[in-house]
C-alpha positions as semicolon CSV with decimal commas, in nm:
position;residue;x (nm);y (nm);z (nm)
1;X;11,120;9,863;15,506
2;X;10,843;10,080;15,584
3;X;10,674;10,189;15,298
4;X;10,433;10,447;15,535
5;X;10,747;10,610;15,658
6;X;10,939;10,721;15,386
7;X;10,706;10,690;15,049
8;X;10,382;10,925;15,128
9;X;10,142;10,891;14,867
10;X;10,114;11,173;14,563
11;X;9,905;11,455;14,755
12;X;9,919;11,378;15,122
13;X;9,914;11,623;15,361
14;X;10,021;11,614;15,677
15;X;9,737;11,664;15,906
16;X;9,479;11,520;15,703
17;X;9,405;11,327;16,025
18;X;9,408;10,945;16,246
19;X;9,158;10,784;15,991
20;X;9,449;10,804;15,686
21;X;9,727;10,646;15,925
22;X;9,433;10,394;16,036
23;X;9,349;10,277;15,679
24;X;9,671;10,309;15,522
25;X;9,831;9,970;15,640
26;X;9,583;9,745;15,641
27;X;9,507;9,880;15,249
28;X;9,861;9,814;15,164
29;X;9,853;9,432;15,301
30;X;9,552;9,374;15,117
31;X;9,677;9,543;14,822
32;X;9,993;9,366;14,811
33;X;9,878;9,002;14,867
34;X;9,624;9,071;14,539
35;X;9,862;9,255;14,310
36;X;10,149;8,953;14,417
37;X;9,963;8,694;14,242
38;X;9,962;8,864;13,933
39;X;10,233;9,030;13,907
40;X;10,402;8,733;13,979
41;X;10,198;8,582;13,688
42;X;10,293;8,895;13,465
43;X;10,685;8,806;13,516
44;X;10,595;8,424;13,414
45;X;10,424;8,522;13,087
46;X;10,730;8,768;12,987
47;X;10,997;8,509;13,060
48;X;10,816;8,270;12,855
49;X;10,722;8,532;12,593
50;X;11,081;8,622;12,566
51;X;11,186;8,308;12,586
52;X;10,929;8,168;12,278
53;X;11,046;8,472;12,053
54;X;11,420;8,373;12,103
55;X;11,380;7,987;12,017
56;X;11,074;7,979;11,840
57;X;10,910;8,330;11,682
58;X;11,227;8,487;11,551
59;X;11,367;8,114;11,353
60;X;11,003;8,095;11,230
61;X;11,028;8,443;11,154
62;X;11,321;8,371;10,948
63;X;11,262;8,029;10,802
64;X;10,939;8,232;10,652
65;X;11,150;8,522;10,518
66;X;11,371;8,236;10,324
67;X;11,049;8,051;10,190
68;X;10,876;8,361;10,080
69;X;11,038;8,389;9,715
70;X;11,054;8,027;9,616
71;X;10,816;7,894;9,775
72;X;10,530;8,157;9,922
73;X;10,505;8,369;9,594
74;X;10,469;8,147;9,366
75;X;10,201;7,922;9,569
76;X;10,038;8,238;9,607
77;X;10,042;8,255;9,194
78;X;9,918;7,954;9,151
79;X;9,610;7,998;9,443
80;X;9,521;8,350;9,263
81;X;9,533;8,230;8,940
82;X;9,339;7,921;9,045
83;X;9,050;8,099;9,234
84;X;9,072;8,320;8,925
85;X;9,025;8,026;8,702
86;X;8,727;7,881;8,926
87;X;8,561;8,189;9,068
88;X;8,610;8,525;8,837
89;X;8,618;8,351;8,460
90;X;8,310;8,190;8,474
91;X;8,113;8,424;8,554
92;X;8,301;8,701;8,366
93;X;8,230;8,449;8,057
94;X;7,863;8,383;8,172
95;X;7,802;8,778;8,212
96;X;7,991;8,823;7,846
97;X;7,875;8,513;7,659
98;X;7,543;8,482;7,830
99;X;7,365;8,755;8,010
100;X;7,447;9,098;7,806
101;X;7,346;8,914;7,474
102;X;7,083;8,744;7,591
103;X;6,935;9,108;7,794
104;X;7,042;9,314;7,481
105;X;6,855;9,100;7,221
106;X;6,611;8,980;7,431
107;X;6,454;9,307;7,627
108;X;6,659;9,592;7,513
109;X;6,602;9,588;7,161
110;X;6,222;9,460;7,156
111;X;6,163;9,739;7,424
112;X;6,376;9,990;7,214
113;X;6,087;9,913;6,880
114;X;5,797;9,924;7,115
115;X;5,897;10,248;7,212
116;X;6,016;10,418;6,865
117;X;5,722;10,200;6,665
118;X;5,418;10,234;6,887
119;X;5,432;10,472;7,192
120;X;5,566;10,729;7,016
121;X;5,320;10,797;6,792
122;X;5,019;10,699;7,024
123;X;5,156;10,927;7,231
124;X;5,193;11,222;6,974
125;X;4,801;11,148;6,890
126;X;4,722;11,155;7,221
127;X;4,942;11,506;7,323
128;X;4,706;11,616;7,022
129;X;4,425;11,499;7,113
130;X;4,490;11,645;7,447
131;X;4,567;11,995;7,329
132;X;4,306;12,009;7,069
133;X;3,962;11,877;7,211
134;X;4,062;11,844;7,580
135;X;4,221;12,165;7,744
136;X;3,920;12,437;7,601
137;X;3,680;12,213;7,821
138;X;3,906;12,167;8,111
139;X;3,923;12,570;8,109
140;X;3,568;12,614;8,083
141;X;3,492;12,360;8,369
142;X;3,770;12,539;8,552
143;X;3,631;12,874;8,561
144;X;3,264;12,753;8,638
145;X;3,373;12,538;8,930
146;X;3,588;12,816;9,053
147;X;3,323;13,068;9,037
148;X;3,049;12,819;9,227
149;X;3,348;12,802;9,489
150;X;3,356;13,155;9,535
151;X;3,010;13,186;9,586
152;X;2,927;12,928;9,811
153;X;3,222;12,845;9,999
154;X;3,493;13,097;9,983
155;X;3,277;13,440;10,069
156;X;3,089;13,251;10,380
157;X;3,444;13,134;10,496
158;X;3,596;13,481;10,520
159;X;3,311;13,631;10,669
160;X;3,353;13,352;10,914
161;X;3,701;13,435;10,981
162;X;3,696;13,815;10,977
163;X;3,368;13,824;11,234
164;X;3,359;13,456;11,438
165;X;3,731;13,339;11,470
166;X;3,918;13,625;11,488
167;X;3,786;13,744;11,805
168;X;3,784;13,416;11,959
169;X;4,132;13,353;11,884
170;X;4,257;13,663;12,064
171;X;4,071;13,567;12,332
172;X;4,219;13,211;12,378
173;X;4,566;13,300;12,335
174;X;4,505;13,613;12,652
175;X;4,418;13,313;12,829
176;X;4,723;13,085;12,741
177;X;4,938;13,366;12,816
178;X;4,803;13,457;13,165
179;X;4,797;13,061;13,211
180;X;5,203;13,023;13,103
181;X;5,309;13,321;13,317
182;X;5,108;13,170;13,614
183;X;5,296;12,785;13,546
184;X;5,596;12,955;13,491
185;X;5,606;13,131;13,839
186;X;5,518;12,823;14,005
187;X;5,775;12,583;13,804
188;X;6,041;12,861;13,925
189;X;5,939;12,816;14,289
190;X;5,934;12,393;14,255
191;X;6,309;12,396;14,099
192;X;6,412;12,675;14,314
193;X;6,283;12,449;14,662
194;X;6,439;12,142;14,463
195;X;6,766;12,258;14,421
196;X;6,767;12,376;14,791
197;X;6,660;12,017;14,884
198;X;6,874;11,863;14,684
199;X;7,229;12,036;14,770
200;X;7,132;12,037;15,146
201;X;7,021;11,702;15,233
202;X;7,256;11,491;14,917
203;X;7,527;11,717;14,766
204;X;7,642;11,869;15,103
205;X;7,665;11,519;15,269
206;X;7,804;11,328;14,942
207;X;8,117;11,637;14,936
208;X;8,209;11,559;15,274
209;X;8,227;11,218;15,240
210;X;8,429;11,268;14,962
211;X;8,628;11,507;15,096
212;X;8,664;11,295;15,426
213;X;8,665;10,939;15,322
214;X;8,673;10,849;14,955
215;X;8,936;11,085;14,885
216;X;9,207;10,999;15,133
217;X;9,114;10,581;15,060
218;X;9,129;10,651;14,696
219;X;9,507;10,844;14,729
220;X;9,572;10,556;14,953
221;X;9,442;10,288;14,719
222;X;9,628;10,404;14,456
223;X;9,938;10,507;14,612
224;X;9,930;10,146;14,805
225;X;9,894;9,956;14,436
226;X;10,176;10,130;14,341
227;X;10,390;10,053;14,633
228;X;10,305;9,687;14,608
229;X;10,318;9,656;14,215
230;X;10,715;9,752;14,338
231;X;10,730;9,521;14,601
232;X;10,579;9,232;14,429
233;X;10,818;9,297;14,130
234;X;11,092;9,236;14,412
235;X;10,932;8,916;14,557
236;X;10,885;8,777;14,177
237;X;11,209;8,813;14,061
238;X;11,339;8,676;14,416
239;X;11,131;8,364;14,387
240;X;11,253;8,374;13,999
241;X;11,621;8,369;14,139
242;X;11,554;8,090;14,361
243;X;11,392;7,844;14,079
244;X;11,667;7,928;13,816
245;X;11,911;7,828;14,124
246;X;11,728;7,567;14,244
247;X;11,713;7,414;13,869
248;X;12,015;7,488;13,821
249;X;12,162;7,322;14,100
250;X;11,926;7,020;14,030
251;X;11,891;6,954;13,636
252;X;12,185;7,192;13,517
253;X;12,446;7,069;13,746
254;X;12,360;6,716;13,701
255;X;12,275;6,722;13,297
256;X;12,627;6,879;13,288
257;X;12,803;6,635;13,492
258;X;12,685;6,355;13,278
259;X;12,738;6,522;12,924
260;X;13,143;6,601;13,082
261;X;13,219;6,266;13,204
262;X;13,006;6,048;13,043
263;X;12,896;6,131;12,711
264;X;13,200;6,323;12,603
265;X;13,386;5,995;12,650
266;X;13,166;5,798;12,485
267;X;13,078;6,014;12,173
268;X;13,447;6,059;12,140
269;X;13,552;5,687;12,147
270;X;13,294;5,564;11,949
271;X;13,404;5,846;11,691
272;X;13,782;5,704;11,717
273;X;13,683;5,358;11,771
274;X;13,430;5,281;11,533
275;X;13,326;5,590;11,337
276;X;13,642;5,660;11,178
277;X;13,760;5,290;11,075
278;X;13,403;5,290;10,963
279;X;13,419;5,581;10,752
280;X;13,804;5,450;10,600
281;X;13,661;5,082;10,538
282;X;13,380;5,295;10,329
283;X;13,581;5,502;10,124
284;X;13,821;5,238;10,056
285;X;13,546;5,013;9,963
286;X;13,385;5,318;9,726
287;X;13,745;5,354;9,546
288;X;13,750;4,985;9,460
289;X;13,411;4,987;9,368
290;X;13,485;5,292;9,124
291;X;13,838;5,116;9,003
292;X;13,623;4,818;8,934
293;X;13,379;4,977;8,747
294;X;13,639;5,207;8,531
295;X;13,805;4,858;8,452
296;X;13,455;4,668;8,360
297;X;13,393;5,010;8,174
298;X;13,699;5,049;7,991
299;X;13,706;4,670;7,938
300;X;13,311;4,679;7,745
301;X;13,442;5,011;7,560
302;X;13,740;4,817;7,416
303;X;13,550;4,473;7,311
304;X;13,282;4,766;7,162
305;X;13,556;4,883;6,971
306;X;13,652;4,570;6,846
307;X;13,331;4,425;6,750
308;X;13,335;4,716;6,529
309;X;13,632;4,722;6,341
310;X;13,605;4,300;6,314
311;X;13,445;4,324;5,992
312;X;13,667;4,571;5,829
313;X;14,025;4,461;5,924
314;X;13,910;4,088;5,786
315;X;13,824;4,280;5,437
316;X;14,114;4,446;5,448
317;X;14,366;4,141;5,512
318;X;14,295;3,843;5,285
319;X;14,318;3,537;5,375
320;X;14,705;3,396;5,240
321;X;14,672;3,125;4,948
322;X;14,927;2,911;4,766
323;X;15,130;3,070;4,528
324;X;15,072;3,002;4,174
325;X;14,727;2,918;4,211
326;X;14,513;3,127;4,084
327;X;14,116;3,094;4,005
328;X;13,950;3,254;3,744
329;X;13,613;3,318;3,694
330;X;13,349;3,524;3,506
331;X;12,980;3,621;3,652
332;X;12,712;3,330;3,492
333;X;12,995;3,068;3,500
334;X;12,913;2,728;3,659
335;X;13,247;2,577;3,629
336;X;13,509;2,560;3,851
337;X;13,791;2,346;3,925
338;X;13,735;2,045;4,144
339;X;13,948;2,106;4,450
340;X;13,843;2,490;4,456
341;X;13,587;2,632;4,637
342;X;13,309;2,815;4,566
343;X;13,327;3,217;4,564
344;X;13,075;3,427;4,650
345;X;12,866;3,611;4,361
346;X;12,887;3,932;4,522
347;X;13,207;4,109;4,618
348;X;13,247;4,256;4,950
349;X;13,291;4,578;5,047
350;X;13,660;4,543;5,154
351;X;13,713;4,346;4,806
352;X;13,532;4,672;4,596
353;X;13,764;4,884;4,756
354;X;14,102;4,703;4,702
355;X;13,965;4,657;4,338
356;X;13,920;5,050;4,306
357;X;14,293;5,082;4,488
């Protein structure tokens, strides 16, 4: 495709001459084997870029958005009110506790009764003093000073002016008038040669080597990055094509082979074979485990039970005796029959509450 043929750069004209035709290939070969490089370079980091905000940014993003009430805000609590603790509340104490006291009492209020109990009146006497003994000699000195000033100084000095420096000073600035106009008319003949100089032998030349040379190169230059920003765009995402095939057709292909016919068999007979009886042997295992311990459970609750009530189903159900024989016996007695045996001085529980039935 010929980009010179049938995409003219912005601005051309036709006719501008053999030096445009002569430049404009050569610019666009140059162009396009510095802009390929980086362009291809720009396609690489967006691929990647996209690629690192679909599998990495965006599950961040969101694993973040999940943490942020239970676990961001209240670590965020705890660091605030922890540099609280160890930054701000010392020093707010310190300042509180500390400094104001210690500057109130210490400065403020000794200051504060130096000023009410001493300056104050010193200065009063003082204003007094001033007003009193002071000012009628500072006028008199005034006026005497003022009039020896007038006399020898002030009279001389405007004779001076009026007679000496007032002519004199006319005559200088005729002088620096005449002299301005004069530098004036010659600094308006320097510029006026200057500016001839200037746009004759530099401005002409510089506008037609502009208007010959830098412009057409610059359209050119321009025009030819923008052709081969296009063209390079083409060539990247070819070359792109060709590794995503070329992987493809050399990790994909192969990676997906192998997952088909050999791990898929695999994964699913050891999940029939061994995984499953694995998982039955376990759970029958857990319920005999479980029926065993309900039976040990119930069997400990039950002997509980018993231990307990022992004591009161053996007060409750005496022991049978012969008939007929019966033993009597007061509290304090020592004597009993021969072939009887000894009772116990204090009745049981179970024995107090038959007697009360």
């Amino acid at each position: 495709m010929d980009y010179g043929e049938h995409r003219a750069p912005a601005g051309h004209e036709a006719g501008e001459g053999r030096l445009t035709l002569m430049i404009r290939v050569p610019v666009r070969i140059v162009v396009l084997v510095i802009v390929l490089p980086v362009r291809m370079a720009w396609d690489a980091l967006v691929v990647a870029a996209r690629a690192a905000h679909r599998t990495l940014l965006r599950p961040l993003g969101r694993a973040l958005v999940r943490l942020y009430e239970p676990v961001l805000v209240p670590l965020g609590r705890a660091l605030r009110w922890l540099a609280a603790a160890v930054l701000v509340w010392p020093w707010v104490a310190l300042w509180r506790y500390a400094l104001v006291p210690g500057v109130r009492y210490g400065l403020v209020v000794p200051v504060v009764w130096l000023y009410e109990s001493v300056l104050t009146p010193v200065g009063h006497g003082l204003r007094w003093a001033y007003r009193v003994l002071l000012a009628p000699a500072g006028r008199g000195i005034r006026r005497a000073v003022g009039q020896v000033l007038l006399v020898l100084v002030v009279r001389p000095l405007q004779w001076a002016y009026r007679v000496l420096l007032t002519p004199l000073g006319h005559g200088i600035a005729w002088l620096l008038d005449k002299l301005a106009r004069g530098l004036t008319a010659i600094g308006t003949g320097l510029w006026t040669a200057t500016k001839w100089l200037v746009r004759t032998v530099l401005v002409a030349p510089l506008r037609r080597l502009h208007r010959r040379l830098l412009s057409p190169l610059g359209r050119e230059v321009a025009a030819a990055f923008g052709i081969a920003w296009e063209a390079a765009g083409y060539v990247s995402r070819a070359v792109g094509r060709a590794l995503a095939r070329l992987a493809r057709h050399l990790v994909g292909a192969p990676v997906a082979w192998a997952y088909r016919t050999v791990c898929t068999p695999v994964g699913h007979c050891l999940r029939d074979r061994i995984r499953a009886p694995a998982r039955r042997a376990a759970a029958e295992a857990g319920r005999v485990a479980r029926s065993a311990l309900r039976s040990v459970g119930e069997t400990v609750r039950q002997a509980r039970r018993d231990a307990w009530r022992a004591p009161a189903d053996g007060a409750r159900e005496p022991e049978p005796r012969e008939p007929g024989r019966l033993v009597t016996r007061t509290l304090g007695s020592t004597t009993t029959e021969p072939s009887a045996a000894p009772e116990p001085e204090i009745s049981s529980p179970g024995e107090k509450r038959a007697e009360r039935g």
